[in-house]
N, C-alpha and C positions, 0 to 999 in steps of 0.2 A: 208497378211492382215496388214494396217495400225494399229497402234496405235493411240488412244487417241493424247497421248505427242505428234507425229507426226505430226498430224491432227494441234491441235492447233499450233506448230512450221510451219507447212505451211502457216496457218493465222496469224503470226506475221512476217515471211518475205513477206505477200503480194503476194505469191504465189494462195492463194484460200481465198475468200472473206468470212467473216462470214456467211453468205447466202449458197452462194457451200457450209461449212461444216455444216453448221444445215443442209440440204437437204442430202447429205452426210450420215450425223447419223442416218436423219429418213429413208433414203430406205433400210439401212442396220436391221438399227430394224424393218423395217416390213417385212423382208424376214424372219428373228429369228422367231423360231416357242415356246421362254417362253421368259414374260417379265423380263426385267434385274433389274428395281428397288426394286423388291423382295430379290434379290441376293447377296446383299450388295457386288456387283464388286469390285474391288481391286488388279492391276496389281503386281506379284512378282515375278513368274518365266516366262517367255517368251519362254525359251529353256534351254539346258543343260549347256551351257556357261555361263549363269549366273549363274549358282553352281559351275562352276570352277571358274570362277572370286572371284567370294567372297569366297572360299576355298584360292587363292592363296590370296586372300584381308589380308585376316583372319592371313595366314602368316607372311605379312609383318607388320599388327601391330604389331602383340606378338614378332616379331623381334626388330621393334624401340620400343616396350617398355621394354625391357628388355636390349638396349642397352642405354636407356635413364635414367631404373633406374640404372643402372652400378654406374652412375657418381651421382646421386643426385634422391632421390624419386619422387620431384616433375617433376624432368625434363622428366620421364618414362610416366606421361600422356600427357605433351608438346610434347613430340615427336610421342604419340600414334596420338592426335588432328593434328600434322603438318601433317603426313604421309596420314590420313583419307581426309583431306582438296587437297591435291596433289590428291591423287588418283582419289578424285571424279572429277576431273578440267576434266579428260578423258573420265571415267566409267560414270559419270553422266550428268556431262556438255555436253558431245560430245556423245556419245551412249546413253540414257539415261534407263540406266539397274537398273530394281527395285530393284533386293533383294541386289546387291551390292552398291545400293546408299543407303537404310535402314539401312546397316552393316557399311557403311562409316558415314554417319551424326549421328548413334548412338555412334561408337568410337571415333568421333571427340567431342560429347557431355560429353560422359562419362571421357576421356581422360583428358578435361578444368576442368571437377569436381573435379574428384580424384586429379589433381595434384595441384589444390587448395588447397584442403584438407592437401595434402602435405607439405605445407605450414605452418602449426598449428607448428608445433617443431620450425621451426628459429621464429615464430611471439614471443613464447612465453617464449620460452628460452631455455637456455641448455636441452636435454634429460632427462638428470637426474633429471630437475626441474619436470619434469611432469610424471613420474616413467616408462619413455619408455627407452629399452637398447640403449648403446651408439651409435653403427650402426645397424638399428632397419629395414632395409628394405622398400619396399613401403607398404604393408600393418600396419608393426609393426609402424608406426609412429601414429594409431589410436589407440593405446594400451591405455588404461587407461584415452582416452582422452573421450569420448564420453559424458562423465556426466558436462562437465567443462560449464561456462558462454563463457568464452570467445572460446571456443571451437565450440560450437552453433553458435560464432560470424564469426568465419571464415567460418561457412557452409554458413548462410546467404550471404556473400561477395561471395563465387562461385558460390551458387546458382545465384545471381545479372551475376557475367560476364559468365554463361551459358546461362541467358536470353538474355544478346544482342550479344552472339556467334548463339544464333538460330536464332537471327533478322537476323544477317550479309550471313548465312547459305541460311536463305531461300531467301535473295534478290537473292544471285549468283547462287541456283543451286533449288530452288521452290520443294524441296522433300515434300509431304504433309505429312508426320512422322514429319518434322520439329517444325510444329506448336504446334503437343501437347506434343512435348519436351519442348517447348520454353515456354506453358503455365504452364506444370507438371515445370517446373523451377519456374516460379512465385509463383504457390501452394506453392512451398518447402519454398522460401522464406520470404514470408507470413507467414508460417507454425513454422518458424524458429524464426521467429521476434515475433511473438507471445509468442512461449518459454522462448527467452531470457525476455520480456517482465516480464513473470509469474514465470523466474525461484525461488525459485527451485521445484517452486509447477507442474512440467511439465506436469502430467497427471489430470488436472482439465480441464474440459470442452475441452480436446483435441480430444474427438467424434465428440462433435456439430460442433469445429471449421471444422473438414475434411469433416463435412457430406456438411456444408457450401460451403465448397472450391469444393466439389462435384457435387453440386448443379450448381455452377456456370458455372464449365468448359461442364458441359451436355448442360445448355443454352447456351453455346458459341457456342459446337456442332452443337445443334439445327439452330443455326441462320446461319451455315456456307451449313447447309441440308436446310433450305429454299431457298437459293441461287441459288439450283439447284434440285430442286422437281422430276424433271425426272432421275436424277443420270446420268447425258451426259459428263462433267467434271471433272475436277481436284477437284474442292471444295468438290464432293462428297466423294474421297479420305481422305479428310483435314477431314471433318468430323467422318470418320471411325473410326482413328486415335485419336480422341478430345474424342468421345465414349467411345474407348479401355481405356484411361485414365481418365475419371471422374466414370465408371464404380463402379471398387472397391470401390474407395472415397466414393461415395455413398453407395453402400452393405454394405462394414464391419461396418460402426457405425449404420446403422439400424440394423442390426444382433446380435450384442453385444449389443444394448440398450434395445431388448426386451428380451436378456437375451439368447442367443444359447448358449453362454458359459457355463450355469449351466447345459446342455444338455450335451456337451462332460463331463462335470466334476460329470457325473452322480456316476461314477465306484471311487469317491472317496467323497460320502457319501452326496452329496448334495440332497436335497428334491427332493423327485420325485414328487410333488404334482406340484410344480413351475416350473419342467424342461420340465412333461409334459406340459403343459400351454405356455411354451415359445416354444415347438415344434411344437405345433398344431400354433401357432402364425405366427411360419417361413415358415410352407406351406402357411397360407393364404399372407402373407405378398409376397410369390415366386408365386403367383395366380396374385399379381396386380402387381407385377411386369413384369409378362408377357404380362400382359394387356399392359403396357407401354410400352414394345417393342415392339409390333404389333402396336400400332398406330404413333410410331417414325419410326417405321422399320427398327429396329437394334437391335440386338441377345445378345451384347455386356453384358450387366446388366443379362441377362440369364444364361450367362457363369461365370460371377462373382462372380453371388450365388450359384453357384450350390454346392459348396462342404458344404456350410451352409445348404441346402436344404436336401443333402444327409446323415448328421447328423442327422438331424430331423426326417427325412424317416425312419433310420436305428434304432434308439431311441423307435419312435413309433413302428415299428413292431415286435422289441423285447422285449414290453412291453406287446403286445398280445399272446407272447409264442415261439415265433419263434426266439431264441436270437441265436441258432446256425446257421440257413440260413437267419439272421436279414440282415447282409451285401449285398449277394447276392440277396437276394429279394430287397431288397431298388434301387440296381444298375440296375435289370432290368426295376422296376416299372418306376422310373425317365428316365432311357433309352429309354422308349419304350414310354413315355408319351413328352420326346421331340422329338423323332422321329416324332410321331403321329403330334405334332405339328410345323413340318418340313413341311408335305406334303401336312398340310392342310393351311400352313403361309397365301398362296392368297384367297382364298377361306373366310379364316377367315378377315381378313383385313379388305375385300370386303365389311363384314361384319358389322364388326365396324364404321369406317369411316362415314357411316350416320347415329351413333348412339352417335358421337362426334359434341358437338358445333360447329358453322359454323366456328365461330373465328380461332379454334383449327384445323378441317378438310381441312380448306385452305390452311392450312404453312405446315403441315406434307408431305412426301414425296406421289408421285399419288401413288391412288391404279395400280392393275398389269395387269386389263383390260386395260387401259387407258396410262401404262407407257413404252415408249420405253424400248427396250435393249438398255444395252450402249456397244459400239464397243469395241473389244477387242485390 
């Protein structure tokens, strides 16, 4: 079975005409007996080899970083990023193997970070100026640093060259993880520059700003799923990817502004009058937000809330008497209430979709009568 990446690598050497591969895709989806755009596809194991590759991957970073912090903290993520960038010129460039190009552009990402960060001790001076021990290790160089102004400044600075290490990333090797590294980099620095902005007042309006930056990257999502409404492509990938990360950005500061946290912090004396009230809040609040993953068609924002949801579950039915199977009753109820809406996802859809604006019904991904499979 061809591949996707195959597919389109045949149509950029000229071997098969955009035509043969749309023709291609569609006879392969009309042999598939469920449509694929329900599915949210997403290539990452292909076979066993690709769990050995990225096991032996796995190896050789924690090898060069460990021989890189030897000599200097910083140079322990320089050598994780050099090592990740090599490996993928074969594993990704040339094979193009999902879970070890995921595991390679993530250590090449993280690598450029950290050893940024690394950085903060020579920026700002002796060790002892900033109360870290004299050879402090790679971790220990963030001892004590974390509250500083100019501390925040050097994250912003790596977050910046982790932004255009995912540019330079995705020209040479197009991993769709890429993108919502390259954009979660932007957030951060954003996120960052704003801090130093406000310091030292750091946690004033730092919900609004994330739910913001939340907001954003789901629209960016969004416009990378319009792109490809049948999910035939790469960008529907890129998309998956943009999802996974505006997700949470979005959930935690809805969750905390109507107040879950006075839910958990029930068992240390807070009003039960206002936790309940913020509990019944979070199921309705996990009700549209369902709603919004059924008409994006992405699970992603379902997954994010759910441990907020299962709070709220476990809160409420311990308040009706059941506080010793509170837990387990909450896990089945929500369990069996996404199950339930697992098997009905198309059905339900089907559903929706002519009960949504035209405006809105046209850009969303096709319903799953109407949507090809995409080829595996």
């Amino acid at each position: 079975m061809y591949s996707e990446a195959e597919i389109e690598s045949a149509v950029a050497a000229g071997n098969l005409t955009p035509e043969a591969a749309a023709a291609l895709r569609a006879h392969v989806s009309g042999i598939r007996s469920a449509p694929g755009a329900d599915e949210e596809q997403f290539r990452l194991v292909t076979g066993f080899n690709d769990i050995f590759v990225a096991i032996a991957g796995i190896l050789v970073l924690v090898g060069a970083g460990w021989l890189g912090g030897s000599v200097a903290p910083w140079l322990a993520g320089v050598a994780v990023a050099a090592a990740a960038w090599g490996m993928a010129e074969y594993f990704t460039l040339q094979r193009r193997m999902a879970l070890p190009s995921i595991i390679f552009v993530l250590a090449f990402v993280g690598g450029l970070y950290l050893g940024g960060l690394a950085l903060y001790p020579y920026l700002a001076g002796p060790y002892e100026s900033v109360g870290i021990p004299q050879y402090p290790g790679f971790w220990g160089v963030f001892a004590g640093a974390g509250g500083s102004r100019s501390f925040l400044l050097v994250q912003a600075a790596s977050a910046a060259i982790v932004v255009v290490a995912c540019w330079a990333h995705w020209r040479r090797f197009a991993v769709p993880i890429t993108i919502a590294l390259g954009v979660g980099a932007i957030a951060r620095l954003v996120f960052t520059l704003i801090a130093v902005a406000a310091y030292p007042n750091l946690g004033q309006w730092l919900l609004g700003v994330v739910l913001i930056g939340g907001l954003a990257i789901f629209a960016y999502a969004m416009w990378w799923d319009m792109q490809d409404r049948a999910r035939l492509t790469r960008r529907s990938d890129v998309a998956f990817w943009l999802h996974l990360a505006a997700s949470p950005l979005i959930v935690h500061p809805i969750f905390m502004l109507i107040g879950i946290n006075l839910v958990a912090m029930h068992g240390a004396g807070t009003d039960t009058g206002h936790a309940t009230l913020a509990a019944v809040l979070a199921l309705i609040v996990y009700a549209a937000l369902a709603v919004v993953a059924l008409a994006v068609d992405r699970r992603a924002i379902l997954v994010s809330a759910l441990a907020y949801v299962l709070v709220a579950a476990i809160y409420l039915i311990s308040r009706i008497g059941a506080s010793g199977a509170g837990f387990a009753v909450a896990i089945i109820v929500i369990g069996s209430s996404l199950l339930m809406l697992s098997a009905f996802w198309q059905s339900m859809r089907r559903a929706l979709l002519p009960l949504l604006p035209a405006s809105i019904s046209a850009r969303v991904p096709l319903a799953a009568e109407v949507s090809p499979r995409r080829p595996s």
